[in-house]
N, C-alpha and C positions, 0 to 999 in steps of 0.2 A: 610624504614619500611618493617617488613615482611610479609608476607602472609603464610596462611595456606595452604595445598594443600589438595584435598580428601582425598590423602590416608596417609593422617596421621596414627597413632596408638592412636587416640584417640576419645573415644563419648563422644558425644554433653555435654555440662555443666561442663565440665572439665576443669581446666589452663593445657596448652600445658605444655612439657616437652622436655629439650631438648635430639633430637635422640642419642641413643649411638655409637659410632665411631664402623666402622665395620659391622656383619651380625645383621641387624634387628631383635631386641627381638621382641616375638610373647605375648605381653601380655592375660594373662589370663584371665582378665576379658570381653578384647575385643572379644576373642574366644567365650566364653561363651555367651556374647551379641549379637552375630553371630547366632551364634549355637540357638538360642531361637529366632531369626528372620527368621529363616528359617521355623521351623514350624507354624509360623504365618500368614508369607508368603503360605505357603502353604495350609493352612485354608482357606486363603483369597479366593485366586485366584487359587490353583492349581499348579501341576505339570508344563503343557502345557507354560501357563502364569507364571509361574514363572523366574525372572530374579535378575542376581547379582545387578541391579542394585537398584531394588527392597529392596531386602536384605539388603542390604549398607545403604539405605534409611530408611527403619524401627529400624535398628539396629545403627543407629545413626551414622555412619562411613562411610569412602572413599573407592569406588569400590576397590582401591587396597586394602586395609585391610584383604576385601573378598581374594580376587588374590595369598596375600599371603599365604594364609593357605590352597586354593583348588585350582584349574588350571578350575574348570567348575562346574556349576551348580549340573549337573549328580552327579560327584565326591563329591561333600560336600555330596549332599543328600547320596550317598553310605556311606559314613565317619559316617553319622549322625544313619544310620540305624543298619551298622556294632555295632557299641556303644549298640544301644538297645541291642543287640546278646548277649554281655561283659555280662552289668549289671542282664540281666535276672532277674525276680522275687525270692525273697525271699520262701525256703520251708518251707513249717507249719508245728511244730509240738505240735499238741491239744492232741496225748496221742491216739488218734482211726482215723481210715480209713476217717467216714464220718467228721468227725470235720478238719481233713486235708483239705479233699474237699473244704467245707462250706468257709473256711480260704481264702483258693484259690481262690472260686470263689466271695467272696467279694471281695477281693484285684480286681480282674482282671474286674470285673463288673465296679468296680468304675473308673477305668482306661479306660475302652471301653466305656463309658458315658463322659468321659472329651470331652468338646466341640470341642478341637484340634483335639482328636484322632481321634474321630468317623467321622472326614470332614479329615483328613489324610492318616489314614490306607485305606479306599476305594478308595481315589485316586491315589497312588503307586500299589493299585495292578490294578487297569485301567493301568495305564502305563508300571506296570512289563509285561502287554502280547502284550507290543508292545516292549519292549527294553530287551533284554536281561542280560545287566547287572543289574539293578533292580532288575531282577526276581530274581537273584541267591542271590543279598543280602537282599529282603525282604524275601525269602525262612529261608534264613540262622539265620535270627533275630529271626524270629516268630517261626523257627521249636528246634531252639536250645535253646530258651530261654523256649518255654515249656518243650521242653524232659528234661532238668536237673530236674524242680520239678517236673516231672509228674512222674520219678523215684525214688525219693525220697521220693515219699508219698507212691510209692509203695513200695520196699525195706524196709521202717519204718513196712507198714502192714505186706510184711512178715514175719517180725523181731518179730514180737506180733502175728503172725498165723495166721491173718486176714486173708491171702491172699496168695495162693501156691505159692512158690517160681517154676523160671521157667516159666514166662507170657511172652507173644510173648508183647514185651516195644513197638513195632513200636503199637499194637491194644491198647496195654493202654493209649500210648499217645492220640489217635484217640479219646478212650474213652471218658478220663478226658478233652482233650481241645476240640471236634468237638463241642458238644452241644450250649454252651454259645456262643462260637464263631461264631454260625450258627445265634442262635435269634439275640444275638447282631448289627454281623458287615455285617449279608447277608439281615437277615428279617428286621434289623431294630427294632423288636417290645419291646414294651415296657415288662419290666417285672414285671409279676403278684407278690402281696405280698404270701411270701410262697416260689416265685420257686426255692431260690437258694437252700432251705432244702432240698426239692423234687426232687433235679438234685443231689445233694451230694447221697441221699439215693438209688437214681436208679444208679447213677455212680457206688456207691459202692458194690451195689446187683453186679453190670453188671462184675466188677472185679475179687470180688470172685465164679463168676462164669466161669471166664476161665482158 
């Protein structure tokens, strides 16, 4: 008779399959069921307290399954953050400066209220000012995934006159991403009905005024 071992290539509820001769395929669902244990994990219990074995355990699968796709803990979480950087946000275009905004800061509001993030994102950066490699790939996610749209809503505005062409991009990214990102992921506080107009309309005063 045989036995399974942990690190099969396969979660839980599945009929086994037999392995392919040669270098282990990396299936893709198992990646993906990984990849989505990890932020759970890390919801859960944190960076600190987080462990592959953990991971393996929530995501249905054998420590090795982890092992072969990351060499450590650190490394997936880099892998995982890198990724966000890729995908970045989608840029709006509503036709005007603040409708841009408004766009944005719904998408990104609703994203920084998702229960994952908002018990995620605080914890990686507690830990990026203890680890240095963290720091440089949550920097890299969170700075590059904004500055794509937060030029492209400007470049659209100066396209339509909105907004002088020639804006120092490092102060408009500041701009457009400091505020929300401040109530949301520092204050915490809740948002009043109304603010994301009233942040779009002061953003956008604040742009065409530089």
């Amino acid at each position: 008779m045989t036995t399974s071992r942990p690190g099969d290539e396969q979660p839980r509820g599945q009929s086994r399959r037999r392995a392919p001769a040669g270098a282990a395929v990396l299936r893709e669902d198992v990646t993906e069921a990984i990849r989505a244990a990890v932020f759970e994990e890390l919801a859960a219990v944190g960076y600190a307290r987080m462990s592959i074995e953990g991971i393996a355990r929530r995501a249905g699968v054998g420590k090795t399954a982890v092992y072969r796709r990351w060499r450590s803990k650190l490394h997936l979480v880099l892998d995982l953050v890198s990724a966000i950087a890729v995908q970045g946000l989608p840029t709006p275009d509503s036709g005007s400066l603040e409708g841009d905004l408004r766009l944005l800061y719904e998408v990104t509001s609703r994203a920084l209220r998702h229960p994952v993030a908002s018990q995620v994102i605080p914890d990686l950066q507690a830990e990026a000012a203890r680890n240095p490699e963290i720091a440089e790939a949550l920097q890299k996610a969170l700075r590059e995934g904004q500055h794509g749209v937060a030029n492209g809503i400007v470049r659209a505005a100066v396209a339509r006159g909105e907004v002088r062409d020639g804006v120092d991009e490092d102060l408009a990214l500041d701009l457009v991403s400091g505020p929300l990102y401040w109530r949301s992921v520092v204050v915490r506080a809740e948002l009043p009905k109304g603010y994301l107009g009233s942040l779009a309309a002061a953003t956008g005063a604040a742009l065409r005024a530089l």
